[in-house]
TORZAKOL-111153 format. One record per residue (C-alpha): residue number from 0; y, z, x. Coordinates in steps of 0.2 Angstrom, whole numbers, plus 5000, padded with zeros to 4 digits. Each point is the difference from the previous one (the first is absolute). Layout:
N
<i = NUM&y = Y&z = Z&x = X>
...
***
This chain:
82
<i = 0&y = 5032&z = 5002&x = 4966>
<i = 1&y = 5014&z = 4994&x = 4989>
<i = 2&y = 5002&z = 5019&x = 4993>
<i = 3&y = 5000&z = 5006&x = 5018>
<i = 4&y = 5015&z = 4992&x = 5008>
<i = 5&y = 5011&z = 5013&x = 5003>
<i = 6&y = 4986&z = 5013&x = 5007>
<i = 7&y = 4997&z = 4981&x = 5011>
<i = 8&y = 5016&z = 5002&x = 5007>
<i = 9&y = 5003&z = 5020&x = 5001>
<i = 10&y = 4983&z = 5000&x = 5012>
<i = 11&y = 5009&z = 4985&x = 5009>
<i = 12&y = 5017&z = 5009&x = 5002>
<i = 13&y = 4988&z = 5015&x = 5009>
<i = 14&y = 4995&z = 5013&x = 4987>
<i = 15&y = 4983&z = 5003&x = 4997>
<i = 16&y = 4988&z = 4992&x = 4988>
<i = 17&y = 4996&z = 5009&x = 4984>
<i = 18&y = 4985&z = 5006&x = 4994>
<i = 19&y = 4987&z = 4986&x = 4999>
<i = 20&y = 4997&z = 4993&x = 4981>
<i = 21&y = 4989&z = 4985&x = 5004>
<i = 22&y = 4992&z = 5000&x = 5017>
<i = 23&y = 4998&z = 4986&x = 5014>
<i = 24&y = 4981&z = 5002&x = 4998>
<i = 25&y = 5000&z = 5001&x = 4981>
<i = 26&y = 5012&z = 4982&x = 4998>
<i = 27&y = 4990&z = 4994&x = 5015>
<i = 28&y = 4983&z = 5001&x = 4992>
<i = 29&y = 5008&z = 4992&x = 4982>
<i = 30&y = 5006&z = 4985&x = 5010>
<i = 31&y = 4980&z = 4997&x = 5009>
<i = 32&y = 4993&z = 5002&x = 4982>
<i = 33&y = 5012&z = 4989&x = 4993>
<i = 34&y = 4998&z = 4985&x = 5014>
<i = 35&y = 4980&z = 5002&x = 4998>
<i = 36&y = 5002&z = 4997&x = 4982>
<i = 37&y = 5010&z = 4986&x = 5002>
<i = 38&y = 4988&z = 4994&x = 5011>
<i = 39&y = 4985&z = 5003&x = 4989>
<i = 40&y = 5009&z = 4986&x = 4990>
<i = 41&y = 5005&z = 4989&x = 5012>
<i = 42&y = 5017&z = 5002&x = 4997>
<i = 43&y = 5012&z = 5003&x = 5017>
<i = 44&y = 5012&z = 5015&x = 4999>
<i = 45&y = 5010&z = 4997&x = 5017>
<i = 46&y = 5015&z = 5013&x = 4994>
<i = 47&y = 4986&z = 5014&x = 4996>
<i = 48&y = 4991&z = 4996&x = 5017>
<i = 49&y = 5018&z = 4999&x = 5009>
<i = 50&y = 5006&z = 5016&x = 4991>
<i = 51&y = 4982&z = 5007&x = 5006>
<i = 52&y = 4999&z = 4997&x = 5018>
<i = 53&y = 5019&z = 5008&x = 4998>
<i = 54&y = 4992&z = 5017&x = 4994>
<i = 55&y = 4983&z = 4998&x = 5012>
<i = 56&y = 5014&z = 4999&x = 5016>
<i = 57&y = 5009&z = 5014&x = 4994>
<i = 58&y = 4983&z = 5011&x = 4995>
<i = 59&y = 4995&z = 4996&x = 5018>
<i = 60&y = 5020&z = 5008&x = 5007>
<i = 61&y = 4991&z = 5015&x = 4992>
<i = 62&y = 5010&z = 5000&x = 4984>
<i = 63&y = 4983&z = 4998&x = 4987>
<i = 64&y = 5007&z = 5019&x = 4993>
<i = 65&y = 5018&z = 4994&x = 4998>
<i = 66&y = 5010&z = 4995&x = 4983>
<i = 67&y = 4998&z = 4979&x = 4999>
<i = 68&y = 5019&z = 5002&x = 5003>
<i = 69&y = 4997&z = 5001&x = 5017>
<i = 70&y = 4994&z = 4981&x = 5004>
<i = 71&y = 5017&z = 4992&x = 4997>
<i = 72&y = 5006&z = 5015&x = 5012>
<i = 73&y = 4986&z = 4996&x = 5011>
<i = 74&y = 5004&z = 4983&x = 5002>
<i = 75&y = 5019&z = 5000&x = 5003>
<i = 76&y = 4996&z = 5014&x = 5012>
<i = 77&y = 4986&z = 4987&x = 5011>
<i = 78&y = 5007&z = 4995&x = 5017>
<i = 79&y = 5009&z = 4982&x = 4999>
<i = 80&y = 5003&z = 5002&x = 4981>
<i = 81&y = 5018&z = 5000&x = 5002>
***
């Protein structure tokens, strides 16, 4: 995300998001694999399975086809967030 600042904040200002590079889904299904391994092991991941419920709210908003980008976005955008 650290790369994609600036398309953070255009989207934010009002233009429209890009072309996706790394869907919602995509990221989404990362982070699940990720927390069962760690599980698997024993070992708690509770940034991955925070970062994870972050990209299932926004895969259920309907954005699972939409550049990872759009989380952050999704987020400052949710009623009460400011």
């Amino acid at each position: 995300m650290k790369g994609r600042g600036a398309s953070i904040a255009k989207v934010l200002g009002g233009e429209p998001m890009g072309p996706t590079a790394f869907a919602i889904s995509a990221a989404k299904k990362d982070l699940a694999t990720a927390v069962a391994f760690g599980q698997s092991i024993h070992a708690t991941l509770p940034v991955t399975a925070s970062a994870l419920a972050c990209f299932e709210e926004a895969e259920a908003a309907g954005l699972g086809d939409a550049d990872a980008t759009a989380v952050p976005i999704h987020w400052a955008q949710r009623p009460g967030s400011k």
